[in-house]
One Martini backbone bead per residue (centre of mass of N, CA, C, O) as a GRO file, in nm:
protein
  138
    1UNK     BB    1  13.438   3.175   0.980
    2UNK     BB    2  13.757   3.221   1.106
    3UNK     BB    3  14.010   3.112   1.389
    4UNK     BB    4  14.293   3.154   1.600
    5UNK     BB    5  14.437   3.056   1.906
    6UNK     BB    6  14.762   3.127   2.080
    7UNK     BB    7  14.907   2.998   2.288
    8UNK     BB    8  15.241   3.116   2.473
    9UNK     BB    9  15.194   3.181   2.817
   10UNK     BB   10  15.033   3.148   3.056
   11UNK     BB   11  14.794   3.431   2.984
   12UNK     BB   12  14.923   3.433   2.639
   13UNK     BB   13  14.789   3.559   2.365
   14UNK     BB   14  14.733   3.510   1.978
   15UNK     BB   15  14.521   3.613   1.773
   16UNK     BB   16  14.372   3.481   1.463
   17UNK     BB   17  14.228   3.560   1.160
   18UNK     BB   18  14.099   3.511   0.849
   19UNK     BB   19  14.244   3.752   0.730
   20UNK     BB   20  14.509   3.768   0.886
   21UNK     BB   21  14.470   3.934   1.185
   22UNK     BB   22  14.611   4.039   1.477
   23UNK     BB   23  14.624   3.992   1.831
   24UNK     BB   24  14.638   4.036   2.193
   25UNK     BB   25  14.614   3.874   2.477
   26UNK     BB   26  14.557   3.894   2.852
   27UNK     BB   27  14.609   3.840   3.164
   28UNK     BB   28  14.622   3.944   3.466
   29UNK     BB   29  14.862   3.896   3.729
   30UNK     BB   30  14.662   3.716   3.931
   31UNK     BB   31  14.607   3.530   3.641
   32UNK     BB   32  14.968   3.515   3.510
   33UNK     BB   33  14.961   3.804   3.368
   34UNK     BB   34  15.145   4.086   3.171
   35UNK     BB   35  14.981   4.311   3.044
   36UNK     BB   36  14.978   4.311   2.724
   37UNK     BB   37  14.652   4.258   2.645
   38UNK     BB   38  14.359   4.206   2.627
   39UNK     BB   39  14.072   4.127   2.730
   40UNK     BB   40  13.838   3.883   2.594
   41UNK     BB   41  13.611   4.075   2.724
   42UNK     BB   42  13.667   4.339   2.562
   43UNK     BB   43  13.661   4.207   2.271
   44UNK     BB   44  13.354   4.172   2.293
   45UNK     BB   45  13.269   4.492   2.323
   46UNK     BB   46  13.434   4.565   2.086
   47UNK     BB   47  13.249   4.398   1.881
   48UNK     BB   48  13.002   4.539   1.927
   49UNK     BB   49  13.135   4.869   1.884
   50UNK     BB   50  13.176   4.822   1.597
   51UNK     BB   51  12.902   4.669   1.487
   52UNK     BB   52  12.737   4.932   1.543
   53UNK     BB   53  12.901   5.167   1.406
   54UNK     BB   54  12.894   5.066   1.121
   55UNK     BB   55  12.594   5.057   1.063
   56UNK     BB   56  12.537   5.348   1.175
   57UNK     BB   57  12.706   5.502   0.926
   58UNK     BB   58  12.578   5.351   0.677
   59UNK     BB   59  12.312   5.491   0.736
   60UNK     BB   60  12.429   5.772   0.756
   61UNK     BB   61  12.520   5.773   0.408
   62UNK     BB   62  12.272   5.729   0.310
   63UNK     BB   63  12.121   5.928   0.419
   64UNK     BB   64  12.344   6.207   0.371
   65UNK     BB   65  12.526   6.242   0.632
   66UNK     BB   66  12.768   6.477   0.740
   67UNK     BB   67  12.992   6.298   0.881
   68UNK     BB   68  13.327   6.351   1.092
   69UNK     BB   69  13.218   6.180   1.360
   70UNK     BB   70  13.238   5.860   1.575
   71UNK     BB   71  13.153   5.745   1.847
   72UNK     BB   72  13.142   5.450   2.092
   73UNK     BB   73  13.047   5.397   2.443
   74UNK     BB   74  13.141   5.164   2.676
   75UNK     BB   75  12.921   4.983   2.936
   76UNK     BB   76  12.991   4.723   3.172
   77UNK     BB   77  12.834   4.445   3.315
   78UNK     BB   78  12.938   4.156   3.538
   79UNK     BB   79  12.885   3.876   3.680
   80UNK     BB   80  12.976   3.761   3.989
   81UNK     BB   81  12.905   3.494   3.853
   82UNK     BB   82  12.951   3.196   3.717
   83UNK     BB   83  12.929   3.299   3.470
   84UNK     BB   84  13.081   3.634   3.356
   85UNK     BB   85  12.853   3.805   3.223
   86UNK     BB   86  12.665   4.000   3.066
   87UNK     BB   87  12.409   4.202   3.197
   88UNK     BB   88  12.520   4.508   3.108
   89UNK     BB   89  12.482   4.772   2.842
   90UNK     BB   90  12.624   5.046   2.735
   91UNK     BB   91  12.561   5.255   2.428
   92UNK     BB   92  12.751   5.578   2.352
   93UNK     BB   93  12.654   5.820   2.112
   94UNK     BB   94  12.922   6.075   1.913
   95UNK     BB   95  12.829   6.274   1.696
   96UNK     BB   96  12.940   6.462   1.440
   97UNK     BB   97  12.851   6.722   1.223
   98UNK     BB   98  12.646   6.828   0.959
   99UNK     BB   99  12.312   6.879   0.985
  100UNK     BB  100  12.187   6.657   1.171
  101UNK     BB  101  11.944   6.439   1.167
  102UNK     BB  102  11.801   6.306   1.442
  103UNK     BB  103  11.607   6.066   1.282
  104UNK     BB  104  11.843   5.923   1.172
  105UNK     BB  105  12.023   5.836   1.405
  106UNK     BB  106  11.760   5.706   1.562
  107UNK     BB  107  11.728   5.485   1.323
  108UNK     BB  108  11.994   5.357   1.331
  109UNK     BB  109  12.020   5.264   1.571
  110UNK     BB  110  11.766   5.070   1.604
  111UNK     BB  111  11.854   4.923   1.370
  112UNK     BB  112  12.132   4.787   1.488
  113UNK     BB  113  12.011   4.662   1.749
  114UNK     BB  114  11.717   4.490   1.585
  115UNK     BB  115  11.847   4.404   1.311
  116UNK     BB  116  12.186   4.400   1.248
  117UNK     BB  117  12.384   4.346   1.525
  118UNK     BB  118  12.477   4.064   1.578
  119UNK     BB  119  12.625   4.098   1.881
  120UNK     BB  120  12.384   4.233   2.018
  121UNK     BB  121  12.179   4.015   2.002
  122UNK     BB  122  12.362   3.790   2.138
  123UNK     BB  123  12.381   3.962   2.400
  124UNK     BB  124  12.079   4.017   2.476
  125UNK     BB  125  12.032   3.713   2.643
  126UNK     BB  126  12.247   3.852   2.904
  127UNK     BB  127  12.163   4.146   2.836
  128UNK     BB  128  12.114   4.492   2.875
  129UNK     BB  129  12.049   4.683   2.640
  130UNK     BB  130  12.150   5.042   2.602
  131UNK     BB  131  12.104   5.333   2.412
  132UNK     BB  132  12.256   5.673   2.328
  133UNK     BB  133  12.306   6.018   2.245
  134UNK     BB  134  12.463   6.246   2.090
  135UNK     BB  135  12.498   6.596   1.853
  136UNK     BB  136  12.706   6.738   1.714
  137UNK     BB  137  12.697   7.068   1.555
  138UNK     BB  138  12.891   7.239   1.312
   0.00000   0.00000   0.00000
């Protein structure tokens, strides 16, 4: 996997990944930039939540959940001093779908925690990552 990044200005970076995607980040005003794209520690929790979200989809498809929506809110607190690292992380799922089985859903979320979600483990290292579910049954 490759990537690389592009200063343009003051805090104005550009990421681009191997696959060819590009993405905007900037620092907040107080740090010269002018809010323009993600905080690159946001896009570390959004690669969390997209990882662990991914796991969790294909894990429920497989099981044959008929699942409709699927959204993970993520919630991180960052240490005082630096490095200002994750200290916790908590990610809420809110699955929609038509009969889903709750031992399905509670199956997947741990195994993408446990075994599958490369992010979540990198990051367990330096935060205590907590998980939690919500199931609407439409």
């Amino acid at each position: 996997m490759k990537a690389r990044v592009k200063w343009v200005e003051e805090a104005l970076m550009v990421g681009e990944s191997g696959s060819g995607h590009a993405i905007v980040m900037d620092g907040p005003p107080d740090h010269g930039g002018r809010n323009l794209g993600m905080r690159p520690m946001e896009m570390l929790l959004l690669g969390m939540g997209g990882c662990t979200e991914f796991d969790v989809m294909m894990m429920l498809r497989k099981s044959r959940q008929d699942v409709t929506s699927c959204e993970v809110q993520l919630e991180a607190q960052r240490a005082e001093s630096e490095p200002k690292v994750f200290t916790t992380i908590h990610a809420h799922f809110v699955i929609h779908g038509r009969n889903l089985n709750e031992k399905h859903v509670q199956r997947a979320i741990a195994l993408s925690a446990e075994k599958y979600c490369s992010a979540s483990i990198m990051l367990e290292k330096t935060a205590k990552i907590t998980h939690d579910y919500e199931i609407v049954n439409l």
